[in-house]
C-alpha positions as CSV (number, residue, x, y, z in Angstrom):
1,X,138.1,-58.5,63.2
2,X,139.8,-58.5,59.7
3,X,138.8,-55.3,58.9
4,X,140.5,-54.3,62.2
5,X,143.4,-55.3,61.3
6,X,142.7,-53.6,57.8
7,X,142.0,-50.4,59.5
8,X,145.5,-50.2,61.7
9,X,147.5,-51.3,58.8
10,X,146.1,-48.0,56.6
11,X,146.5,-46.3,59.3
12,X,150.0,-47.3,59.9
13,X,150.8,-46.3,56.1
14,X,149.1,-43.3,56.7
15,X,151.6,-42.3,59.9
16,X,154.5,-43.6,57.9
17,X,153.8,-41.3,54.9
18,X,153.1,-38.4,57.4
19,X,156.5,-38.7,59.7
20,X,157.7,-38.7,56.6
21,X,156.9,-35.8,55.2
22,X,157.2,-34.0,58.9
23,X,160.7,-35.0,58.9
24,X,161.5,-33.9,55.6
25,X,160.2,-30.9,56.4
26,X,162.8,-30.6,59.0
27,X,165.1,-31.3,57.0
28,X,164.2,-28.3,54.0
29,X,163.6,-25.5,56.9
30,X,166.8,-26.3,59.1
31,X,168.7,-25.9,55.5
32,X,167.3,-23.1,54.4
33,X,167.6,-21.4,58.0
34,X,170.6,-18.5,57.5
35,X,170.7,-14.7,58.8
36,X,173.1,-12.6,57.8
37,X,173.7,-9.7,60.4
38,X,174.5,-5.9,59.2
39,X,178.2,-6.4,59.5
40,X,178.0,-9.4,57.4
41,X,178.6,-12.5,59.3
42,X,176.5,-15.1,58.8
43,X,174.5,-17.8,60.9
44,X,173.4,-21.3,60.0
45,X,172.2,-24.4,61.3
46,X,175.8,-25.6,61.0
47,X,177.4,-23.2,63.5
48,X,175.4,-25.0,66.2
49,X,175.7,-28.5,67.0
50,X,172.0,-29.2,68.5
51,X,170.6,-28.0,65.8
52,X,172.9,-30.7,63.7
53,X,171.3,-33.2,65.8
54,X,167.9,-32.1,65.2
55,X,168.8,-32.4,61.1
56,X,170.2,-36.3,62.3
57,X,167.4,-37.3,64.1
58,X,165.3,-35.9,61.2
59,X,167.4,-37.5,58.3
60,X,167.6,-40.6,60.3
61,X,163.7,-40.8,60.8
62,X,162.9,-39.9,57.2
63,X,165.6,-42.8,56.1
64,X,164.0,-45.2,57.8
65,X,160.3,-44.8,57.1
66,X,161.8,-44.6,53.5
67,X,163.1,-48.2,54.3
68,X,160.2,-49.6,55.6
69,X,157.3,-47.7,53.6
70,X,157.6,-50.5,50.7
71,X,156.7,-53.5,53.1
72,X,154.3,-51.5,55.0
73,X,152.4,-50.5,51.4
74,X,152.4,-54.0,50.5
75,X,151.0,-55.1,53.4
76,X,148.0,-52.2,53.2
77,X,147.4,-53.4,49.0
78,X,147.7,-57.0,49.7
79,X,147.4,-57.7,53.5
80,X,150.3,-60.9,53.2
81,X,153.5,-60.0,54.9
82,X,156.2,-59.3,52.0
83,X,159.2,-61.1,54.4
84,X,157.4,-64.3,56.2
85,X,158.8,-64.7,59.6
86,X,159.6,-62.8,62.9
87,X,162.3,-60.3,61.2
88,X,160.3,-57.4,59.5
89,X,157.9,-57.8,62.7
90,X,160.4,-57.3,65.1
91,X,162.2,-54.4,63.2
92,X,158.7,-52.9,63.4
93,X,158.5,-53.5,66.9
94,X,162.0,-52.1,68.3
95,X,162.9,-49.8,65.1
96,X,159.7,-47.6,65.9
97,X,160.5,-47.0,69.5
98,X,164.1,-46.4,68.7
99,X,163.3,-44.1,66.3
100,X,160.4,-42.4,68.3
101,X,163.0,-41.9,71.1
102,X,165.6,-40.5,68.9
103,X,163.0,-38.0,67.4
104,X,161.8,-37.2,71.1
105,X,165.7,-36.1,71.9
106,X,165.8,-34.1,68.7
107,X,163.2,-32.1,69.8
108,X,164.7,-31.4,73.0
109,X,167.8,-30.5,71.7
110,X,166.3,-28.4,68.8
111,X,163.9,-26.3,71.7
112,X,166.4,-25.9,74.4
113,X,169.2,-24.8,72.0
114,X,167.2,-21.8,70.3
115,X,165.0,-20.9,73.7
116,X,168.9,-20.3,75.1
117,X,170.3,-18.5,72.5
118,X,167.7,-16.4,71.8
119,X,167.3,-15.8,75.2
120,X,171.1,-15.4,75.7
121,X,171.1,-12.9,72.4
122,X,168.7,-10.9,73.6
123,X,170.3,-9.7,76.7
124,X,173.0,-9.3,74.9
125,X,171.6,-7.2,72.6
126,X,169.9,-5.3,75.2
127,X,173.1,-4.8,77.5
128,X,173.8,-3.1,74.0
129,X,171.2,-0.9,74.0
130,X,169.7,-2.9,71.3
131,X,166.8,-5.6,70.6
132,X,166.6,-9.0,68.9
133,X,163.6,-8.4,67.3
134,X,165.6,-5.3,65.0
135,X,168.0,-8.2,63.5
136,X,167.5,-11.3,61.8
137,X,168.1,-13.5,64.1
138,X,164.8,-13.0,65.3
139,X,163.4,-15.1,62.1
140,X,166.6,-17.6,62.1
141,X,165.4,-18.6,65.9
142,X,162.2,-18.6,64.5
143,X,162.7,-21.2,62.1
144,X,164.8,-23.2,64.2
145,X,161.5,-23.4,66.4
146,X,159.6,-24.2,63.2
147,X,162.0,-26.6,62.2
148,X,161.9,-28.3,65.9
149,X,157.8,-27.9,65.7
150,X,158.3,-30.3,63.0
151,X,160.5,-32.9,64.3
152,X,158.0,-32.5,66.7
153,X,155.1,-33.6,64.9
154,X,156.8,-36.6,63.4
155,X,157.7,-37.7,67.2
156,X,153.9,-37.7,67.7
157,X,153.5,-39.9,64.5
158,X,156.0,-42.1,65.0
159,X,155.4,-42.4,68.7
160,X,151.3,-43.4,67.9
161,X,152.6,-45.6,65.1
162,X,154.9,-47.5,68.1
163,X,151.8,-48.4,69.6
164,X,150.4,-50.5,67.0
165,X,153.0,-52.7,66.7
166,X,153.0,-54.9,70.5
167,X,152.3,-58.3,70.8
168,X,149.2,-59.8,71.1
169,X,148.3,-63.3,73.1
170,X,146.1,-64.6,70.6
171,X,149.5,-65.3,67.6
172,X,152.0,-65.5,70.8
173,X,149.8,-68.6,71.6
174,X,149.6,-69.5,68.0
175,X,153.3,-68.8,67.4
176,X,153.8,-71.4,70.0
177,X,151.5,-73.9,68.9
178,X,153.1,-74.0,65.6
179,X,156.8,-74.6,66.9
180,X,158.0,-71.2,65.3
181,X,159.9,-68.8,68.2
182,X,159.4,-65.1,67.1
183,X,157.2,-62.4,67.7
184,X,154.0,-61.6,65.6
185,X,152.8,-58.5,65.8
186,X,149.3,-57.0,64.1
């Protein structure tokens, strides 16, 4: 049963790390994302405000695994809570599901935005006599998927990882027994 326990809380390191990195790497490719068109005006991430919301969802996400990736790496080298008590439990609990959910609307945002404009461009460009894929929009929309592919991926982490943490009968009972009122989670 320990090393059960010993298992999930690697493996909850290990999802921390990655939604991390996922989410950082949201952050680098929406930042970098700019076209600049023949005539010379240029596009970026800030001229649209999903895709502002996509780089909030990501900084917010990458801020607070940085937050909690200390307590969690104590917890994988020693296996002893670093706060005693319900507090860091709870925060688990509710901050990965708040954070999964945010991530999920991100990624909304961040597909919907560049499937309509790049659908909306196109027949633009083609009532023009013209094509998307002859301007550089094509590869800003594309990384504006990437970036959203991403975000994507550390939803999916962050969502598994929000699994992990529920309440289990066994220290509910204990938690009782003892007098304390809190959750425990693994």
């Amino acid at each position: 049963m320990a090393s059960n326990k010993g298992r999930v809380i690697i493996l909850s390191l290990v999802l921390r790390i990655v939604t991390l990195l996922f989410a950082a790497g949201c952050i680098v490719v929406l930042i970098l994302d700019k076209a600049t068109d023949t005539d010379g005006s240029k596009l970026t991430f800030r001229d649209f405000v999903a895709y502002k919301y996509v780089l909030a969802t990501a900084v917010v996400a990458a801020a607070y695994c940085v937050l909690l990736l200390p307590f969690t790496m104590y917890r994988a080298c020693t296996g002893k809570r670093l706060i005693r008590g319900p507090f860091l439990p709870t925060l688990y609990f509710y901050g990965d599901k708040v954070v999964a959910f945010a991530l999920a609307s991100g990624v909304g945002a961040g597909f919907l935005v560049t499937a309509e404009l790049k659908r909306f461009l196109n027949d633009l460009l083609k009532s023009l006599g013209g094509s998307l894929k002859d301007t550089e929009f094509e590869g800003f929309f594309n990384r504006g998927y990437l970036a959203t592919a991403l975000l994507a991926a550390a939803f999916l982490c962050m969502a598994i990882l929000s699994m992990f943490f529920t309440p289990t009968k066994n220290e509910a009972a204990e938690t009782k027994a003892a007098g304390n009122k809190g959750f425990f989670f693994r």
